[in-house]
ZATORLUM-518535 format. One line per 3 residues: their letters; for each residue x, y, z of C-alpha. Coordinates in nm, 2 decimals. Each point is the difference from the previous one (the first is absolute). Example, Ala and Ser with C-alpha at 12.3 -4.5 7.8 and 13.67 -1.06 7.14 Angstrom:
AS> 1.23 -0.45 0.78 | 0.14 0.34 -0.07
END
This chain:
XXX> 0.36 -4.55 4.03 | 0.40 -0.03 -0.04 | 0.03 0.25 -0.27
XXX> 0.18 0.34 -0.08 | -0.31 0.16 -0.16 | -0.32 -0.05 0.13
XXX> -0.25 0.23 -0.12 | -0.39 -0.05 0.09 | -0.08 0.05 -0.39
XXX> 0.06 -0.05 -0.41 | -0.04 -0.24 -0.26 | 0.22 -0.24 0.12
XXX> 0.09 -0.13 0.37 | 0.38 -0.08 0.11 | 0.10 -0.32 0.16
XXX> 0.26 0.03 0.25 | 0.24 -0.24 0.16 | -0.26 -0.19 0.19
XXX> -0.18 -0.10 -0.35 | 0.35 -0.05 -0.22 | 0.30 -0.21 0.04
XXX> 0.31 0.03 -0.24 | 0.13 -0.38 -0.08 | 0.34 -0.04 -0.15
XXX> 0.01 0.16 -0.31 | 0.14 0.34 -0.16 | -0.15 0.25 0.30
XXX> -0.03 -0.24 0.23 | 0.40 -0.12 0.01 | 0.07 0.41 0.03
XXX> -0.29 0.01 0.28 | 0.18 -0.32 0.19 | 0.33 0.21 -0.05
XXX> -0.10 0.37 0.12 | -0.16 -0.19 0.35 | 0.30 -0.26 0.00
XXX> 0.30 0.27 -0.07 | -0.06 0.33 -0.11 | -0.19 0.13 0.30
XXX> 0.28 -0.14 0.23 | 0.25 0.22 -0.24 | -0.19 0.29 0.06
XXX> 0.00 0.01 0.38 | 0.33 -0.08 0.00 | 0.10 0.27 -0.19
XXX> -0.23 0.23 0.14 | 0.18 -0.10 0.34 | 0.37 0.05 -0.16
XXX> -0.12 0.37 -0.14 | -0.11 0.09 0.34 | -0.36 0.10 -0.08
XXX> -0.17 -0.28 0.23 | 0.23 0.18 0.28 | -0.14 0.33 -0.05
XXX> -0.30 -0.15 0.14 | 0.19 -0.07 0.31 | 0.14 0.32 0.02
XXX> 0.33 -0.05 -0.14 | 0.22 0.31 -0.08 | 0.09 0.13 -0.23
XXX> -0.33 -0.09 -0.21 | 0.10 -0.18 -0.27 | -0.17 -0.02 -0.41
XXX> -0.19 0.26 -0.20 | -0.31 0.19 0.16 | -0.28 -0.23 -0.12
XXX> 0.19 -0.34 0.13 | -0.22 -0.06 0.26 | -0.23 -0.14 -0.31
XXX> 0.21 -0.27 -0.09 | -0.05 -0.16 0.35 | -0.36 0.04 -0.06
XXX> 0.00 -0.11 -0.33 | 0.20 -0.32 0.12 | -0.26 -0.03 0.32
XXX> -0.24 -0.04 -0.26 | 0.16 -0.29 -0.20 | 0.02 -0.18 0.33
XXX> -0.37 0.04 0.07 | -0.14 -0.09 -0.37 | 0.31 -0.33 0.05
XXX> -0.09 -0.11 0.37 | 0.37 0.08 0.08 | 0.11 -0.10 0.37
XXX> 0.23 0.28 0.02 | -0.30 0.28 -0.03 | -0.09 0.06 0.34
XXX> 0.37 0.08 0.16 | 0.00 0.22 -0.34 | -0.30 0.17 0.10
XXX> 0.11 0.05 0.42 | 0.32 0.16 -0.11 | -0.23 0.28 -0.24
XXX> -0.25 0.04 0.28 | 0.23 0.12 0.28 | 0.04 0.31 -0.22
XXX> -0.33 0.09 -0.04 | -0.08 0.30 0.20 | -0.29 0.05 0.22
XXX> -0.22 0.17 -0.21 | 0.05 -0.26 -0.35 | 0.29 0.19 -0.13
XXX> 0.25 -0.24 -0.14 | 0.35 0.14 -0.18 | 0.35 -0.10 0.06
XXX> 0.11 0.31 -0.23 | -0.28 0.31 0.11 | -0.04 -0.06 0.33
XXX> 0.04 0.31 0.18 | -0.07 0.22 -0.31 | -0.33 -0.12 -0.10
XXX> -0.09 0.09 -0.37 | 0.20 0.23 -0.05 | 0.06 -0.13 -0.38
XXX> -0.31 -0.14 -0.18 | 0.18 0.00 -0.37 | 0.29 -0.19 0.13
XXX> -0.07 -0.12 0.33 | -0.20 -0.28 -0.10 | -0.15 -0.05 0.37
XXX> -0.34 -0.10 -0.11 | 0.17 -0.23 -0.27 | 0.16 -0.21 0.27
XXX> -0.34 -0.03 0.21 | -0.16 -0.10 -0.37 | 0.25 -0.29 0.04
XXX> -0.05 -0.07 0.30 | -0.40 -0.03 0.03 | 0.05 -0.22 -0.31
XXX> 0.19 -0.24 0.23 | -0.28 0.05 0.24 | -0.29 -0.11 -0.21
XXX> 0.19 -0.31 -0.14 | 0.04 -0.10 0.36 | -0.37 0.03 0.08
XXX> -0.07 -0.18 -0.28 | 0.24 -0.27 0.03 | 0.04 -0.06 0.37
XXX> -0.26 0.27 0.16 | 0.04 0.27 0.29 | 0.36 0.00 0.15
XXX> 0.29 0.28 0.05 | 0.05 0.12 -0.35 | -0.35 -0.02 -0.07
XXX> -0.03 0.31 0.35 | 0.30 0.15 -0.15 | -0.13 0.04 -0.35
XXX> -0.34 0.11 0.16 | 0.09 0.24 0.21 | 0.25 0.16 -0.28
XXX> -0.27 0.02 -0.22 | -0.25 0.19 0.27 | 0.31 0.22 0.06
XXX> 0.00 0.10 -0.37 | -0.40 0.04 0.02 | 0.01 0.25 0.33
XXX> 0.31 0.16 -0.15 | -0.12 0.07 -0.35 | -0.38 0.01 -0.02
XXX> -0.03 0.32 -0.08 | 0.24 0.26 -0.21 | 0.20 -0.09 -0.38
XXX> 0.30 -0.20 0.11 | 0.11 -0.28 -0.16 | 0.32 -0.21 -0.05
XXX> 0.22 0.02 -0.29 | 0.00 -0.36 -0.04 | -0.34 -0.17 -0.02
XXX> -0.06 -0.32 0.15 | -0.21 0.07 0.32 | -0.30 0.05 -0.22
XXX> -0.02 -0.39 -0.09 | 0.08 -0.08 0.32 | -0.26 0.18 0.20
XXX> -0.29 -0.14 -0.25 | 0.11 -0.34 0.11 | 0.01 0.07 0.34
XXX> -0.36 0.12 -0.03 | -0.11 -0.33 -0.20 | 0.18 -0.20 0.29
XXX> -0.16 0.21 0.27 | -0.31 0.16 -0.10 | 0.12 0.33 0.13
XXX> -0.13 0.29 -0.20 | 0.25 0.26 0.11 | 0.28 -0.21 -0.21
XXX> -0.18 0.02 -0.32 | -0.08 0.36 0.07 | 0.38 0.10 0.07
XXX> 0.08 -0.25 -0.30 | -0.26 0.25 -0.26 | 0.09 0.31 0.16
XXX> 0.39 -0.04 -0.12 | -0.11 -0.14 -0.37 | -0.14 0.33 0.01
XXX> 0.25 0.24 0.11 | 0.25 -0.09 -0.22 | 0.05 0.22 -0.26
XXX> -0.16 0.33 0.15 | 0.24 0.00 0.01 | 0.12 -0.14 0.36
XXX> 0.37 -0.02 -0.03 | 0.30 0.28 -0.09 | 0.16 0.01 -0.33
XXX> 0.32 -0.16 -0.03 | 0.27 -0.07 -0.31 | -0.13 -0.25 -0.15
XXX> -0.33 0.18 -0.02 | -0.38 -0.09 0.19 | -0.06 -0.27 -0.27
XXX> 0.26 -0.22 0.22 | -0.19 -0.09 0.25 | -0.34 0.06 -0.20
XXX> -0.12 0.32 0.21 | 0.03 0.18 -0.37 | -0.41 -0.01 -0.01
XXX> -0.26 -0.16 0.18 | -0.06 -0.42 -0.10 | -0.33 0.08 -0.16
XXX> 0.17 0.23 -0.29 | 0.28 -0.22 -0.05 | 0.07 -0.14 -0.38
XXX> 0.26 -0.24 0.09 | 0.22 -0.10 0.25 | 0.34 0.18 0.04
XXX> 0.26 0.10 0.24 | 0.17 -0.24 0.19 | -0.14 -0.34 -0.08
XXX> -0.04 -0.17 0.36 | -0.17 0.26 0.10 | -0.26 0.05 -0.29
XXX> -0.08 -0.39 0.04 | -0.04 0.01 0.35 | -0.24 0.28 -0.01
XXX> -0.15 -0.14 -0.25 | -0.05 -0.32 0.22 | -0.09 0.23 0.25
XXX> -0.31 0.19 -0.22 | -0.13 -0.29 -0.10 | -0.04 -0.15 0.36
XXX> -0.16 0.30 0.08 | -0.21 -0.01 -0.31 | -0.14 -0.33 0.02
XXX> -0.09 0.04 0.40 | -0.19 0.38 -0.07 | -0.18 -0.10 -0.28
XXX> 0.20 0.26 -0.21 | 0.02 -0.13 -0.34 | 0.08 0.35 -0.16
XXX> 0.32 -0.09 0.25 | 0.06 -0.31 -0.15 | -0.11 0.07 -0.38
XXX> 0.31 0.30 0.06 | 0.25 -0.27 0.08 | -0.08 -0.21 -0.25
XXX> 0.01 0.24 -0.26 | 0.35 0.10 0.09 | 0.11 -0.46 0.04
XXX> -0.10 0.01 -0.38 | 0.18 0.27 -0.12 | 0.31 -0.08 0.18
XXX> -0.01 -0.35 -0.12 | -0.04 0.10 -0.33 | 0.30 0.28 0.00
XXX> 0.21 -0.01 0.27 | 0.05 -0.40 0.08 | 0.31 -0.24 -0.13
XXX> -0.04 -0.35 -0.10 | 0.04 -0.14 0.32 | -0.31 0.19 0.18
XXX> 0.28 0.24 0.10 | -0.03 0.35 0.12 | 0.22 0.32 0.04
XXX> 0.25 0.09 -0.26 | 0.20 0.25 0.20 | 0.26 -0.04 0.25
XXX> 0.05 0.33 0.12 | -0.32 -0.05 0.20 | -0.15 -0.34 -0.05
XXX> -0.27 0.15 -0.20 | -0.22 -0.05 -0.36 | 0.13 0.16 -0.28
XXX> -0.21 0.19 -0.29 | -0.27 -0.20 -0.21 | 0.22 -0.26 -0.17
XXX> 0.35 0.06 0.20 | 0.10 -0.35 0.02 | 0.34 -0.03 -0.01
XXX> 0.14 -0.38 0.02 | 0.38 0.10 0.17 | -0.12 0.29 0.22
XXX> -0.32 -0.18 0.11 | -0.06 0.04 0.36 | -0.29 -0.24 0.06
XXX> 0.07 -0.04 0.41 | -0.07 -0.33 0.12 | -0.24 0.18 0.24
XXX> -0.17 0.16 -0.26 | -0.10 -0.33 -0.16 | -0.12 -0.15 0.30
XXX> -0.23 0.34 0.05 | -0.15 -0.06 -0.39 | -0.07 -0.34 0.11
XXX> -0.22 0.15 0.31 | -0.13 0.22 -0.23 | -0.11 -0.21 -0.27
XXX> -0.16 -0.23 0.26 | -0.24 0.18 0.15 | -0.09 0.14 -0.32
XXX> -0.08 -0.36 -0.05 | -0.24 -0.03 0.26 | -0.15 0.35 -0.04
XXX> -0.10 -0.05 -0.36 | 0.08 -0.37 -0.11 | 0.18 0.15 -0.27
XXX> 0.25 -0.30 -0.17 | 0.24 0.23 -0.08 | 0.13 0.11 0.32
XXX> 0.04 -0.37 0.10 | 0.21 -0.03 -0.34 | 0.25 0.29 0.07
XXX> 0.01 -0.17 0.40 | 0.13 -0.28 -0.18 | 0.23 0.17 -0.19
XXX> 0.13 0.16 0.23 | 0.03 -0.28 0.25 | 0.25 -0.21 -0.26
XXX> 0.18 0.26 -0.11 | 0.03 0.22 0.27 | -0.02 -0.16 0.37
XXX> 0.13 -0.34 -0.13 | 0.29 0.26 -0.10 | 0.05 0.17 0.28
XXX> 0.12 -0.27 0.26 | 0.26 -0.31 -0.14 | 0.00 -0.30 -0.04
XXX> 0.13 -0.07 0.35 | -0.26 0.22 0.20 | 0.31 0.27 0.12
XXX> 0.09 0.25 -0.26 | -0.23 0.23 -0.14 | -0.04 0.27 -0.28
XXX> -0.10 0.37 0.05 | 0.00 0.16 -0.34 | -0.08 -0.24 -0.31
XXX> 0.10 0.09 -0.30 | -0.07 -0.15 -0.32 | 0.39 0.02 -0.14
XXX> 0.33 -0.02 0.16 | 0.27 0.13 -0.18 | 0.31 -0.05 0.28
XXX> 0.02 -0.29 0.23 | -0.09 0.12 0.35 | 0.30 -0.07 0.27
XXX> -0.13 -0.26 0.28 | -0.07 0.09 0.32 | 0.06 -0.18 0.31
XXX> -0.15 0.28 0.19 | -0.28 0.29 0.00 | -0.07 0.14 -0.33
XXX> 0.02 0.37 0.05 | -0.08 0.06 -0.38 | -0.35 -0.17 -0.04
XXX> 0.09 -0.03 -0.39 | -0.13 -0.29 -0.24 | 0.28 -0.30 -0.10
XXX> 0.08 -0.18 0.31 | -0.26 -0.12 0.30 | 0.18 0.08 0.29
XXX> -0.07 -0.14 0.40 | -0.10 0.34 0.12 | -0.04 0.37 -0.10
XXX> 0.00 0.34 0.19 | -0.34 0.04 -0.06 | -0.14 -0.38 0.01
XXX> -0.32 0.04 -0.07 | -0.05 -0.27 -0.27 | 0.14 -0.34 0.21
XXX> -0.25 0.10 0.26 | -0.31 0.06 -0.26 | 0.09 -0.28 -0.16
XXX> -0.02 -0.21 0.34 | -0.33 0.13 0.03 | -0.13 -0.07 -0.34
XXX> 0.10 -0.36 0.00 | -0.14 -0.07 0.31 | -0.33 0.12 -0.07
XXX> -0.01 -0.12 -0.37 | -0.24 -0.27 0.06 | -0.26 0.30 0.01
XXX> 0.08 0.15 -0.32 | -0.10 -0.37 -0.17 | -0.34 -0.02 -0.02
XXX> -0.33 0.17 0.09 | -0.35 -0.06 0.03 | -0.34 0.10 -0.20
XXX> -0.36 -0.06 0.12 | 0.00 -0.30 -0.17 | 0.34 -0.23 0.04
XXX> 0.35 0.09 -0.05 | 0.26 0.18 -0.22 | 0.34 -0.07 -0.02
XXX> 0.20 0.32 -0.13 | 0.33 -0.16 0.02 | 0.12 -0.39 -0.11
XXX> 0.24 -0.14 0.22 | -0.05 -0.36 0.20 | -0.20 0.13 0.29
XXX> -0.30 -0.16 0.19 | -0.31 0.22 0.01 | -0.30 -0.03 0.26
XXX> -0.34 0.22 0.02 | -0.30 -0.02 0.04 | -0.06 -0.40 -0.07
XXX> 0.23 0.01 -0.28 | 0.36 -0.17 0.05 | 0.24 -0.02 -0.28
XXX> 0.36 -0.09 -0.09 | 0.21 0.17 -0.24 | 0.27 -0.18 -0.19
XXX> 0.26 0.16 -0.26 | 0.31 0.06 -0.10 | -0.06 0.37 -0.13
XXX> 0.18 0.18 -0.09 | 0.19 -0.23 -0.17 | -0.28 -0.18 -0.11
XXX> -0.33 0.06 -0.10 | -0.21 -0.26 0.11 | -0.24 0.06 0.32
XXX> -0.18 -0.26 0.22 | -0.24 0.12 0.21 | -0.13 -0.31 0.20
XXX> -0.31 0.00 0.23 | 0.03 -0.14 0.33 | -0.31 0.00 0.13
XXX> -0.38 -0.05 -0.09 | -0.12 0.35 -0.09 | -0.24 0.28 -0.16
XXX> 0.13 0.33 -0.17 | 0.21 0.14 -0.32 | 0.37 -0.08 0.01
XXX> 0.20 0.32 -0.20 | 0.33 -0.01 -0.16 | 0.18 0.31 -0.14
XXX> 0.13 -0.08 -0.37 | 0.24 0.27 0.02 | -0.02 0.30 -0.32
XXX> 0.31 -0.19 -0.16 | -0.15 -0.32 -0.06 | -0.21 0.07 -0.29
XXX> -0.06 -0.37 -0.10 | -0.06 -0.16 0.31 | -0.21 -0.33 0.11
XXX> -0.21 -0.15 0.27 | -0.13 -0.31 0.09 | -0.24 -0.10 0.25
XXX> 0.02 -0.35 0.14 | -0.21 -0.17 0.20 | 0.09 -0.23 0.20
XXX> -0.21 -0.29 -0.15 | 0.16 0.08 -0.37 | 0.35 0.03 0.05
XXX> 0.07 -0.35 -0.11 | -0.25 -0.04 -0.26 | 0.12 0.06 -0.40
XXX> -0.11 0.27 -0.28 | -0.28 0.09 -0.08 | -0.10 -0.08 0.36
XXX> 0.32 0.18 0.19 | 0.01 0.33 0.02 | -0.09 0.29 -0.17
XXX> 0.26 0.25 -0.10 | -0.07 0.34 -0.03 | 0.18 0.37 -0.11
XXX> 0.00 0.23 0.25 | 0.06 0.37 -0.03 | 0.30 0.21 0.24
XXX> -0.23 0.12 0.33 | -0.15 -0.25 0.22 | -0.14 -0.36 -0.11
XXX> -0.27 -0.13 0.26 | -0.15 -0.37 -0.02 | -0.32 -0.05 0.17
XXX> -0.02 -0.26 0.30 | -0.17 -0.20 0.22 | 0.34 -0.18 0.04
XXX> 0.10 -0.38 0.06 | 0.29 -0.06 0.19 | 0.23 -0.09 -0.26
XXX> -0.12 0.25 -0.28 | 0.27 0.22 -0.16 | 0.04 0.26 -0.25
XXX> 0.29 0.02 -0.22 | 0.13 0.32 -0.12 | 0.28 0.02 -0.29
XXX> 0.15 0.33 -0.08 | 0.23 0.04 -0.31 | 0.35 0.04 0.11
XXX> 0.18 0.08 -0.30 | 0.26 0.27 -0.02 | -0.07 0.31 -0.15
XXX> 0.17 0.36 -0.10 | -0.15 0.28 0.16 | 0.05 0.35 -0.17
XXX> -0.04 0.34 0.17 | -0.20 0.31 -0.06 | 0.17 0.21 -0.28
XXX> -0.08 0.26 0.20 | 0.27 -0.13 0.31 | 0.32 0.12 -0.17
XXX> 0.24 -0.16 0.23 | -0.12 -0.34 -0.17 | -0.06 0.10 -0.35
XXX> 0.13 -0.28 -0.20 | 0.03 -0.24 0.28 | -0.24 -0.36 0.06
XXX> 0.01 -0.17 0.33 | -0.08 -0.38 0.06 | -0.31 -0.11 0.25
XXX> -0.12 -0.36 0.06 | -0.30 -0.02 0.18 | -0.03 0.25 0.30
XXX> 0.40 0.01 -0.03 | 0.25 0.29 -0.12 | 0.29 -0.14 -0.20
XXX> 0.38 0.17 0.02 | 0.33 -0.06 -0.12 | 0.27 -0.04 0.27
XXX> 0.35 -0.02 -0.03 | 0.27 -0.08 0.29 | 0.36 -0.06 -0.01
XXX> 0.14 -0.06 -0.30 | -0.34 -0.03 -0.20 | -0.08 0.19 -0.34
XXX> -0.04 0.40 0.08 | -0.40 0.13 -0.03 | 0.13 0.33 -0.09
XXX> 0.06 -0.07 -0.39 | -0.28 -0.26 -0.04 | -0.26 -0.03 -0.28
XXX> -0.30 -0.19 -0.04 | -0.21 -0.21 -0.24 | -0.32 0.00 0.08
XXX> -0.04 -0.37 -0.14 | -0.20 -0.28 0.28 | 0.19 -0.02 0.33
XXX> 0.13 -0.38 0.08 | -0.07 -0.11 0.36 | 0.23 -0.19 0.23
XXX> -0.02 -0.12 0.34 | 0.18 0.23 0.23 | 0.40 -0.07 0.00
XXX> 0.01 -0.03 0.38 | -0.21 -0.29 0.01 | -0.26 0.20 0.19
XXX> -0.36 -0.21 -0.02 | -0.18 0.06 -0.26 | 0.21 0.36 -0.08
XXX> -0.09 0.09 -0.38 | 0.27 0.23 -0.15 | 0.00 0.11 -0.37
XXX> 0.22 0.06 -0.29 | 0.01 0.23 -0.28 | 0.21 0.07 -0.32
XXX> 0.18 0.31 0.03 | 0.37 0.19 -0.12 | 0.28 0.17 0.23
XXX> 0.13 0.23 -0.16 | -0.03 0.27 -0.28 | 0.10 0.04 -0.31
XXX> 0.04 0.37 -0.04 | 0.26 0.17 -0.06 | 0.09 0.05 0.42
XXX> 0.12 0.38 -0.05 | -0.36 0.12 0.02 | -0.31 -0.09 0.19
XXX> -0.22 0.14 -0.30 | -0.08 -0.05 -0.37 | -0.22 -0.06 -0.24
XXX> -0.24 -0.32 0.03 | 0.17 -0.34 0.00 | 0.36 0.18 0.07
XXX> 0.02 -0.19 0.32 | -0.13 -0.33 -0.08 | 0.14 -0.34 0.02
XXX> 0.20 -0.17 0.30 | 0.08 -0.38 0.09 | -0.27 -0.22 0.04
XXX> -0.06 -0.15 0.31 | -0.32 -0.19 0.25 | -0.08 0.22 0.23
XXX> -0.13 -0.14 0.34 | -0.29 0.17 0.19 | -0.11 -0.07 0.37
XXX> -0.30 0.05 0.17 | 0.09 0.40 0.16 | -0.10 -0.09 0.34
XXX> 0.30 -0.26 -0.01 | 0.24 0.22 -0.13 | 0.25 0.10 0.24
XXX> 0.03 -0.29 0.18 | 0.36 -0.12 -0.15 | 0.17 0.27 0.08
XXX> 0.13 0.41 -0.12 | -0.15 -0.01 -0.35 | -0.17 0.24 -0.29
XXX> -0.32 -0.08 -0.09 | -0.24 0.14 -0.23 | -0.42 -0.08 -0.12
XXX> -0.02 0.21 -0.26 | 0.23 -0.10 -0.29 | 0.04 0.22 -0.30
XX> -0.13 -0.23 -0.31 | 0.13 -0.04 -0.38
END
């Protein structure tokens, strides 16, 4: 099967690429787009930085120590996209690899020699990803024998002692290699490094153990910390392991710590990481809106996270923080023309950010830029779009569930259906069978939509009049199943209220304290201001209804919002403190809100979700 995650057990089943097609449609326009333009930017630049040459043995080696993953991560959105350009990709990493699997453009020559910053068995991670979407997508060929003979490299090599890398990744990677080949010895090498970390395995450094979560073994951990990438992809990592072992101490551990860092140490968006100084969580309820990190990266991590939670437990709330985190975060991260990206993503932006022609060195939030030192993001990005399809829907014993609602068409096991909607801007979903068939169709109302409906249809009522027609029913946030056999024609009709609403923070968050943020259906809200636009910095609030308006830029079906709201104070301005009230008043103005994964895309702007409220 076509699919990212594949493991041989849990509650619910993926469906990969083979079983789900994106039609036009919110993900599937940015799906069209990442196979259509962004990969193509990506090699390109790849090519203009010099790290595809290091493969050819260019000098002087050019990019950071762990660039040899971007290649792989981009080989890998060419195998989950079909791209032509894949296998002259893959020749030029081969002719590297050396006799015995090792492959590194940056360590050949002085093998391991650095396991906290080296990242050596990060880059083969990477890499035997790329391998195991091209045996699922295409089968045996000459990344497929690279990745391979990497991975039994890392296997001879590592077996036996307490090394591990500082940066995790090749744990996730080697349990998929082992679902893909049946070869023990991955799983094995996969378990042994879940294991060593935290002994702990790796030296000190500044920023403490915690950084690269070797502070105490997984089993004892309360919640995840240190450098956010990191935790996730371990986390990934644990569970994989979990699931194929049988462990379910393993995966009760993880599980525990998802909760409690949803709970405390996660922004509106289904961000993560709060510091800069090294991409990492912050305390319980740290959660600062302007010096939120929230690394595109990161987000993309959560969402493989959160998913194979899904299928380990069937749990509807990691498929409602995936989707969060899809709208907000990896609709963020890339623009609206497929070739500038975010690395940091803030949830205020005091100071316009000065455009960029070139390579970002900074990383900072305010302004997506082409290309960054460390371009981690546009290549996991690539990846993620191309294998989307897979994050869609899954499978039970009995029919099929659809975690996320966006037009797709949907085939297992008998059952074919079509998916029509205009969500997120709208709330209405059409889920039309295509085909004569037996089993439970399953939607996910998501935890939002506390007054939904459903409707099922068949095929020989859809004409016929009240009481006759349809019967509409109330369904609760979690997933909604009608009962087949199925006509061809039949359809179920899902309507999810879409009505803006305030959201308020935890009091106990005291960077927001006396702040409301907007959401409309699965979408984040923020005000945005460009050129000669009203300043965010000496806004006000009134938490009255927000008034929806199609989008300004004539984008289809685009739902932007307004609010009522005063610039200005009416203090005295010699003092920033006072008794209550001193520092009220202010002009009255509408304040326009657009959907935070569009923000950005007009140019050098501030921008801010959480307002502070009257």
């Amino acid at each position: 099967m076509a699919n990212p995650v594949l493991p041989s057990s849990g509650v619910l089943s993926p469906l990969g690429l083979d079983s789900v097609r994106l039609l036009p449609g919110f993900w599937g326009d940015r799906a069209a787009l990442n196979r259509e333009v962004t990969i193509a930017h990506c090699q390109e630049w790849e090519e203009r930085e010099g790290w595809i040459g290091n493969f050819r043995g260019e000098r002087p080696r050019r990019g950071r120590e762990f660039s040899d993953s971007e290649i792989y991560k981009l080989l890998e959105a060419m195998a989950w996209a079909d791209h032509p350009g894949l296998p002259a990709l893959a020749q030029t990493v081969a002719q590297a690899q050396e006799g015995d699997g090792y492959l590194n453009t940056r360590w050949s020559g002085s093998r391991y020699t650095d396991f906290e910053w080296g990242h050596e068995l990060y880059c083969y991670g990477h890499l035997i990803q790329a391998g195991v979407a091209r045996l699922r997508m295409h089968g045996e060929d000459q990344l497929t024998r690279v990745a391979v003979r990497a991975a039994d490299h890392v296997c001879r090599r590592f077996m036996e002692g307490t090394e591990t890398c500082g940066h995790p990744v090749i744990e996730m990677a080697l349990v998929e290699l082992y679902r893909v080949t049946g070869a023990e010895r991955y799983l094995e090498m996969a378990r042994r490094f879940v294991e060593r970390r935290g002994l702990p395995a790796l030296a000190d450094i500044p920023f403490g153990r915690a950084y690269y979560q070797d502070d105490q073994p997984v089993r004892q951990a309360q919640v995840f910390r240190g450098h956010v990438v990191r935790a996730l992809y371990l986390a990934s990592g644990v569970v994989d392991v979990a699931v194929e072992t049988g462990d379910q101490e393993l995966l009760k551990a993880v599980e525990f710590q998802w909760e409690r860092t949803v709970a405390r140490r996660t922004h509106l968006t289904g961000g993560m990481g709060s510091r800069h100084a090294d991409e990492s969580y912050g305390e319980d309820w740290e959660l600062p809106p302007d010096r939120a990190y929230n690394e595109t990266c990161a987000s993309i991590a959560s969402i493989m996270l959160a998913h194979r939670l899904l299928l380990a437990t069937g749990d509807v709330r990691y498929a409602d923080l995936a989707e969060r985190t899809l709208y907000n975060m990896l609709a963020t991260g890339v623009a609206l023309d497929g070739r500038s990206f975010f690395y940091a993503n803030p949830l205020q932006v005091r100071v316009p950010a000065v455009p960029l022609e070139g390579v970002n060195h900074a990383a900072e939030g305010g302004l997506r830029s082409p290309w960054f030192d460390v371009s981690c993001c546009p290549n996991n990005i690539a990846r993620t779009l191309a294998s989307l399809p897979a994050y869609v829907a899954g499978a039970a014993r009995d029919g099929i569930v659809i975690h996320h609602l966006t037009p797709s068409e949907i085939r297992h096991d008998g059952l074919a259906v079509r998916v029509e909607t205009g969500y997120p801007w709208t709330g209405s979903v059409s889920v039309r069978v295509l085909e004569d068939g037996q089993g439970r169709i399953g939607l996910r109302v998501p935890a939002w939509a506390t007054d939904a409906t459903l409707a099922h249809v068949p095929v020989s009522s859809q004409d016929a009049p009240l009481p006759d027609g349809p019967v509409v029913r109330p369904v609760n946030p979690g997933y909604a199943y009608v009962e087949g056999p199925w006509r061809a024609g039949d359809e179920i009709r899902l309507e999810l209220p879409m009505r803006p609403r305030w959201t308020f923070p935890d009091r106990r968050i005291d960077a927001l304290r006396g702040s409301a943020a907007v959401e409309r259906g699965p979408l984040v809200y923020c005000a945005e201001s460009v050129a000669d636009e009203p300043p965010l910095g000496d806004l006000t609030a009134r938490v009255d209804p927000p008034v929806e308006h199609p989008a300004g830029d004539g984008a289809d079906g685009v739902v932007e919002l307004e609010v009522a709201a005063s610039i200005g104070s009416g203090g005295n301005g010699g003092w920033p403190y006072g008794p209550a009230g001193a520092h009220g008043g202010g002009a009255d103005v509408r304040l326009r809100l657009v959907p935070y994964h569009r923000w950005g895309n007009r140019g050098p702007a501030t921008m801010r979700v959480w307002l502070p409220t009257i």
